[in-house]
N, CA, C and O atoms as a MOPAC input file, in Angstrom:
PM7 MOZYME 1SCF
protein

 N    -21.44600 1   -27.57200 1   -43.55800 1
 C    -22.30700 1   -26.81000 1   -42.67600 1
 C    -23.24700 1   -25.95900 1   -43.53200 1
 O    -22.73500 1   -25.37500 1   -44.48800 1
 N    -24.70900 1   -25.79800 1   -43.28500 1
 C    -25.45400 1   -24.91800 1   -43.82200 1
 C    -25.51200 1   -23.76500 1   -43.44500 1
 O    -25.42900 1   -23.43300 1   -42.26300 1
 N    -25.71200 1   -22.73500 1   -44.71900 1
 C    -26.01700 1   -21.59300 1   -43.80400 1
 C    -26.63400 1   -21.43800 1   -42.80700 1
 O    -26.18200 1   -20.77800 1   -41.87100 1
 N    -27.88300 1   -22.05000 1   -42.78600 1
 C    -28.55500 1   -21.74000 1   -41.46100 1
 C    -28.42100 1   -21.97100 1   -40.16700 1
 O    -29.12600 1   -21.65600 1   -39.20800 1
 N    -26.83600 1   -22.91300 1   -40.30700 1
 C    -26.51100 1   -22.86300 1   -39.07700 1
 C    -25.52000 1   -21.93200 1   -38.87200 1
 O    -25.46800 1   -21.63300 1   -37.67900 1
 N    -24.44600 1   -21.15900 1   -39.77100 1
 C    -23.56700 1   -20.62600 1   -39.77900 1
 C    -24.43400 1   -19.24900 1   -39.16600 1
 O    -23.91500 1   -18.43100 1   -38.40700 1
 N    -25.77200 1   -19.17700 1   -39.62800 1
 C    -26.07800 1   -17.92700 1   -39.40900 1
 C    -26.46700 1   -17.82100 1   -37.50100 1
 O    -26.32800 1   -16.84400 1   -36.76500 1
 N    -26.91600 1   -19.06500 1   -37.20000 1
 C    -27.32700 1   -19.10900 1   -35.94000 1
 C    -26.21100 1   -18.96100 1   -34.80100 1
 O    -26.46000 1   -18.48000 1   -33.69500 1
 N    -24.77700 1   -19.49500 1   -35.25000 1
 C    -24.06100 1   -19.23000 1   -34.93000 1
 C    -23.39000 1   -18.09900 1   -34.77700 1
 O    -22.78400 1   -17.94000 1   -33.71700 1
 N    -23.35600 1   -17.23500 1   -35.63200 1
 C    -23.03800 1   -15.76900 1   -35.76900 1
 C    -24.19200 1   -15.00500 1   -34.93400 1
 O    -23.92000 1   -13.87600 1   -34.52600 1
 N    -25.25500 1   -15.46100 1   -34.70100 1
 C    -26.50100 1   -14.59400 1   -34.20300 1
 C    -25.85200 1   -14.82800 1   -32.30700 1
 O    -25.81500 1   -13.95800 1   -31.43700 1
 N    -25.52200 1   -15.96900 1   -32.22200 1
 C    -25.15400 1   -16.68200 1   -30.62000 1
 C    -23.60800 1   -15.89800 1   -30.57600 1
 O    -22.92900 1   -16.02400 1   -29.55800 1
 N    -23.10400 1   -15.09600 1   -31.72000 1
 C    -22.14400 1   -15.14600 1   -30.74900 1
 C    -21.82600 1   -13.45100 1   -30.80700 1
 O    -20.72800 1   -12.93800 1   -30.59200 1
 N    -22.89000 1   -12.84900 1   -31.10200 1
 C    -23.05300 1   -11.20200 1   -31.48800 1
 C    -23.74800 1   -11.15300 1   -30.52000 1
 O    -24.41100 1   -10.12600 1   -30.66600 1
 N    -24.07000 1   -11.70500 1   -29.44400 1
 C    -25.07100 1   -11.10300 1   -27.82100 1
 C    -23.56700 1   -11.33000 1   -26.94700 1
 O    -22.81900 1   -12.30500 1   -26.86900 1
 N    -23.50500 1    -9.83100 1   -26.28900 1
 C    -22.84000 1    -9.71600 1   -25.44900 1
 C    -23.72200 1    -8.26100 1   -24.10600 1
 O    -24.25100 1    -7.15100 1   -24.17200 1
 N    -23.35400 1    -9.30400 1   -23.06900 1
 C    -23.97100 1    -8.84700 1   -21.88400 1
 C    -25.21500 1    -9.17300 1   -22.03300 1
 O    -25.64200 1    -9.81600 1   -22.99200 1
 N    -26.05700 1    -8.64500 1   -20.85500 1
 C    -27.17800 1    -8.88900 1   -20.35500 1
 C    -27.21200 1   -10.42800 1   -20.13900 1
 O    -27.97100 1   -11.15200 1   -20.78400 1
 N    -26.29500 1   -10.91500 1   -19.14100 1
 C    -25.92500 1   -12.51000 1   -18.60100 1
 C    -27.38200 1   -13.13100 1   -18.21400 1
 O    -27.95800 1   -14.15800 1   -18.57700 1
 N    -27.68700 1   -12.22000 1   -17.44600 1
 C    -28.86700 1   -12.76500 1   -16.29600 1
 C    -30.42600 1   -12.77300 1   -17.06700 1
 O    -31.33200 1   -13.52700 1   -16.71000 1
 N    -30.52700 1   -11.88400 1   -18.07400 1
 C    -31.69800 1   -11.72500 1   -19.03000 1
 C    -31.29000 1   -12.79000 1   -19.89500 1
 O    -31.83200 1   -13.84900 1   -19.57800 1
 N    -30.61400 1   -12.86300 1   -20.76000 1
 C    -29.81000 1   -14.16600 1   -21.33400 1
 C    -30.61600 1   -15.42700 1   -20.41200 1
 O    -31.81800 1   -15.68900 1   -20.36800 1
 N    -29.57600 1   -16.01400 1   -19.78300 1
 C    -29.97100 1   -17.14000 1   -18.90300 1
 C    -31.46100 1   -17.55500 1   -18.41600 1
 O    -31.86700 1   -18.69700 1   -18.19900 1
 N    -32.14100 1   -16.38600 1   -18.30500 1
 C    -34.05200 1   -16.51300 1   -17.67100 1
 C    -34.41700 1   -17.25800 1   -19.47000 1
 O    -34.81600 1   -18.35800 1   -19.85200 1
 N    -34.10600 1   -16.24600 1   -20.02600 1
 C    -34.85400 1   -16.84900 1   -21.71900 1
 C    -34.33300 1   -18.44300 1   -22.03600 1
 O    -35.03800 1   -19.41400 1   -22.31000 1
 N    -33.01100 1   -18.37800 1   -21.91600 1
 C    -32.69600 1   -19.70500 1   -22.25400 1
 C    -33.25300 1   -21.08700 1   -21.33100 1
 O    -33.51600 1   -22.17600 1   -21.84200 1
 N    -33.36400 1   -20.75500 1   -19.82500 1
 C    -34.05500 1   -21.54200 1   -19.05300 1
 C    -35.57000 1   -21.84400 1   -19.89300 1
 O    -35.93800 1   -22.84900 1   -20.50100 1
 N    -36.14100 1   -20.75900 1   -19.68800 1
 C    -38.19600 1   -21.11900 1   -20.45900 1
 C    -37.45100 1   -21.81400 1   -21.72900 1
 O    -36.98100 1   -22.81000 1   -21.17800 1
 N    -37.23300 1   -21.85900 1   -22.48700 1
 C    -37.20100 1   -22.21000 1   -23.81700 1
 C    -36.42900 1   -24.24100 1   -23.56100 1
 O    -36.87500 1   -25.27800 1   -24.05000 1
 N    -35.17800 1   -24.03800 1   -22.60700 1
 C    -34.76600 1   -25.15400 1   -22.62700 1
 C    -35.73000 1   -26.34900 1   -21.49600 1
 O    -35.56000 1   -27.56700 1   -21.55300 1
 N    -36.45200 1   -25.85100 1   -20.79100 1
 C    -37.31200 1   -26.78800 1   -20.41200 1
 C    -38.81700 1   -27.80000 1   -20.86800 1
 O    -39.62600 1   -28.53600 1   -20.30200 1
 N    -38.56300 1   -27.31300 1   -22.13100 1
 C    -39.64000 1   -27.92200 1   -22.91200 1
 C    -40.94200 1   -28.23300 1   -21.98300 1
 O    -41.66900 1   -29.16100 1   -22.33800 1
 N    -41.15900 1   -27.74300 1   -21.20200 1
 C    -42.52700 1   -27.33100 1   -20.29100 1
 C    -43.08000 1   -25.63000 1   -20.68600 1
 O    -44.21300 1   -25.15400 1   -20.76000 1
 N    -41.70300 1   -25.01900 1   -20.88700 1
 C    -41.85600 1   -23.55700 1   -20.79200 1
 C    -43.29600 1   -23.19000 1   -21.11700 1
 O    -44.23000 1   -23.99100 1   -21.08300 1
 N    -43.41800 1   -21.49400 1   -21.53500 1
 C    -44.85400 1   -21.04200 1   -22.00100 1
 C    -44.38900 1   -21.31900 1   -23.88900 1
 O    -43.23700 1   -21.43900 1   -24.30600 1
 N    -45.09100 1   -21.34200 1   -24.35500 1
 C    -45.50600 1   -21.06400 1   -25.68800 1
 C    -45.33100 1   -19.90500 1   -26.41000 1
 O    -45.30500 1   -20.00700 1   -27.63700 1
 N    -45.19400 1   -18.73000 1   -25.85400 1
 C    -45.53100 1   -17.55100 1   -26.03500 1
 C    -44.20500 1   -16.93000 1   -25.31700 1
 O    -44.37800 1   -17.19100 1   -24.12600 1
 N    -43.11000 1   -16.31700 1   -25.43800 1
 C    -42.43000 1   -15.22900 1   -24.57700 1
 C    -42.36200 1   -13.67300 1   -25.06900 1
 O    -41.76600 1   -13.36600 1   -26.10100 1
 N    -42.93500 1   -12.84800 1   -24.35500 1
 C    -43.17000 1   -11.71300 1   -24.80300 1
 C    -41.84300 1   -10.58900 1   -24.27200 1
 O    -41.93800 1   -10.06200 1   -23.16300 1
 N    -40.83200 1   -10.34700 1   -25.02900 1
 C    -39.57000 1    -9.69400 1   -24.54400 1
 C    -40.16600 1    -8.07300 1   -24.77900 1
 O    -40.82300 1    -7.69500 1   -25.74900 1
 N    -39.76500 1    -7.30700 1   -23.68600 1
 C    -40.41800 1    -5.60000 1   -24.14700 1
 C    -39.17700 1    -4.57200 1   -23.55800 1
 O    -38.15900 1    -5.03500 1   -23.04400 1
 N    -39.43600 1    -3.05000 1   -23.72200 1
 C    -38.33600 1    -2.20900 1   -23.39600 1
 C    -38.25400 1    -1.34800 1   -24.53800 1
 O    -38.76800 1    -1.60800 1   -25.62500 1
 N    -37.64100 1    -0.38400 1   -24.28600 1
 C    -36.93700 1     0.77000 1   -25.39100 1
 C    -36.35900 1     0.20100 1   -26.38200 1
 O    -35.62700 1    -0.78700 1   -26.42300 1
 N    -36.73700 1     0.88900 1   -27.17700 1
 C    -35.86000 1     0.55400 1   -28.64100 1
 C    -34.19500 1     0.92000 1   -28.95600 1
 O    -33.55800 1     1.92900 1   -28.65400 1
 N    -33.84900 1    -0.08800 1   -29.55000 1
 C    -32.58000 1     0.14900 1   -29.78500 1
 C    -31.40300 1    -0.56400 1   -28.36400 1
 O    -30.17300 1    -0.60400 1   -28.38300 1
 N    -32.32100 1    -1.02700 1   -27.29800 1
 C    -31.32600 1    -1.60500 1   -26.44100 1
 C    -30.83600 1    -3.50100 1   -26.41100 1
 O    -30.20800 1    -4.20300 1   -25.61900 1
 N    -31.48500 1    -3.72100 1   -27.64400 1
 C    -30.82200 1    -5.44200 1   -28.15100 1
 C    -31.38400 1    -6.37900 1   -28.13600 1
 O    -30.86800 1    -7.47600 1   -28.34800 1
 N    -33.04000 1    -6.11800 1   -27.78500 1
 C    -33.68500 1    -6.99700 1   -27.63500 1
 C    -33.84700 1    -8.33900 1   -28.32300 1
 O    -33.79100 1    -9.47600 1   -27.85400 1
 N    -34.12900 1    -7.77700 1   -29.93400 1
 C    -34.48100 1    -8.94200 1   -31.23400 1
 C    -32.77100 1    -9.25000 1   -31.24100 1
 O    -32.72400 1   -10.36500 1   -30.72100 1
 N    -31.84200 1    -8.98700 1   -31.44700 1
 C    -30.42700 1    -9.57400 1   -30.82700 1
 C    -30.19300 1   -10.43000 1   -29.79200 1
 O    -29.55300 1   -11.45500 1   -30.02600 1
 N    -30.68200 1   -10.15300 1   -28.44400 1
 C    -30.65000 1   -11.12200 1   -27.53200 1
 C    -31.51000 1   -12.40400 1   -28.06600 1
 O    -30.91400 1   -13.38000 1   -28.52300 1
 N    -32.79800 1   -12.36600 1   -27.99900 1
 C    -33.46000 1   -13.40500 1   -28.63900 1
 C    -32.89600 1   -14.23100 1   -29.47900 1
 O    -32.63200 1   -15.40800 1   -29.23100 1
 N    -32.55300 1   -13.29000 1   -31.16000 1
 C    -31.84600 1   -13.91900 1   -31.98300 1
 C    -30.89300 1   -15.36900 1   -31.48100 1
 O    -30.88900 1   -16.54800 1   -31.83400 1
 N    -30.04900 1   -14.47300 1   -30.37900 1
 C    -28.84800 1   -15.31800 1   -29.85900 1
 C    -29.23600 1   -16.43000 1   -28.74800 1
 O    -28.28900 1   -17.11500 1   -28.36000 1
 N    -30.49800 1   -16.69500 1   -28.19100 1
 C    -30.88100 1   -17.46100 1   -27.35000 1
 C    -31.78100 1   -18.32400 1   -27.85400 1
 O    -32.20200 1   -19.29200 1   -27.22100 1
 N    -32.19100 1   -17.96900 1   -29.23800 1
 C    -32.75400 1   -19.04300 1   -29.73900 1
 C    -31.95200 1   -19.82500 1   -30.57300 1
 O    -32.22400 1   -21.01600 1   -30.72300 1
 N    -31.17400 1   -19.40600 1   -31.03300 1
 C    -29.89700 1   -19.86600 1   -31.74700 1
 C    -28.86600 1   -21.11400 1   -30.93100 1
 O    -28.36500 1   -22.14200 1   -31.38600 1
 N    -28.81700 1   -20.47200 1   -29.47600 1
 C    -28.70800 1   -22.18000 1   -28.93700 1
 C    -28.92900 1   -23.16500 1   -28.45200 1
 O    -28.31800 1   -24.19900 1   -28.18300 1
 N    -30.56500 1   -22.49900 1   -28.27400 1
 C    -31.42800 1   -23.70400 1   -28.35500 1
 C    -31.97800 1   -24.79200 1   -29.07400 1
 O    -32.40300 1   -25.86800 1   -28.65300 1
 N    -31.87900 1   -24.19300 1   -30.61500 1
 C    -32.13700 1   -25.18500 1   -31.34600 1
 C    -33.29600 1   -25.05900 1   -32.03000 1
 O    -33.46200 1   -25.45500 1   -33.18400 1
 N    -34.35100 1   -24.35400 1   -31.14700 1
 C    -35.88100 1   -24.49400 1   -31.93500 1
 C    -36.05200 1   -23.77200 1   -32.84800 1
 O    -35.36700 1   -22.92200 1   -33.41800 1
 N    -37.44500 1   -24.33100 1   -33.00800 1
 C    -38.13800 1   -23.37200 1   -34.61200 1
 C    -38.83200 1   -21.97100 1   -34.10400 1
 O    -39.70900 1   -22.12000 1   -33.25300 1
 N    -38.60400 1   -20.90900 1   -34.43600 1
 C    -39.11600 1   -19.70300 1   -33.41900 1
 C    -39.94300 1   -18.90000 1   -34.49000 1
 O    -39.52500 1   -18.89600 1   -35.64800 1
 N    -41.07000 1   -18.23400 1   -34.17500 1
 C    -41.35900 1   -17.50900 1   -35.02300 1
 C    -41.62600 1   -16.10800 1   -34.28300 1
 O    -42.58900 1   -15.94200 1   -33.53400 1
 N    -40.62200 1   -15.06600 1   -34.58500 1
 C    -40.88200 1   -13.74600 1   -33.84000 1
 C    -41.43300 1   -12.88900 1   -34.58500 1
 O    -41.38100 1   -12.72100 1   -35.80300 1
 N    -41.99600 1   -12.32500 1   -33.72700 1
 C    -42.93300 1   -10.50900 1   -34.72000 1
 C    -42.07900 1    -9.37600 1   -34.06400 1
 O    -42.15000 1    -8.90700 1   -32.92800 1
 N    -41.55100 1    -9.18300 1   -34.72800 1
 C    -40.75700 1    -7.57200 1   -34.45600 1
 C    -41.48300 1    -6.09700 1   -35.01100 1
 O    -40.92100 1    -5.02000 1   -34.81200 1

């Protein structure tokens, strides 16, 4: 196994809660129609680049985020 999957794995399995925010991201991303672009926003410090992390992690794709 490569790191880079070991790491994606560890990223998928460090998101806990936010089920329903979870599930909307993973829907756009797993329909390969989705947008191009998902813009996640909110206060700092409540898990955002974490959630992501972990929803792109089991999707599979190539992501490029700006934090």
């Amino acid at each position: 196994m490569q790191v880079r999957d070991r790491l994606r794995r560890a990223a998928a399995a460090g998101v806990v809660g936010r089920q329903r925010e979870l599930t909307a991201l993973q829907d756009l991303l797993r329909r390969g129609r989705g947008p191009a672009v998902v813009f996640v926003s909110g206060p700092g410090g409540i898990g955002k680049s974490a959630s992501v992390a972990g929803v792109v992690a089991t999707v599979g794709h190539r992501v490029l985020v700006l934090d």
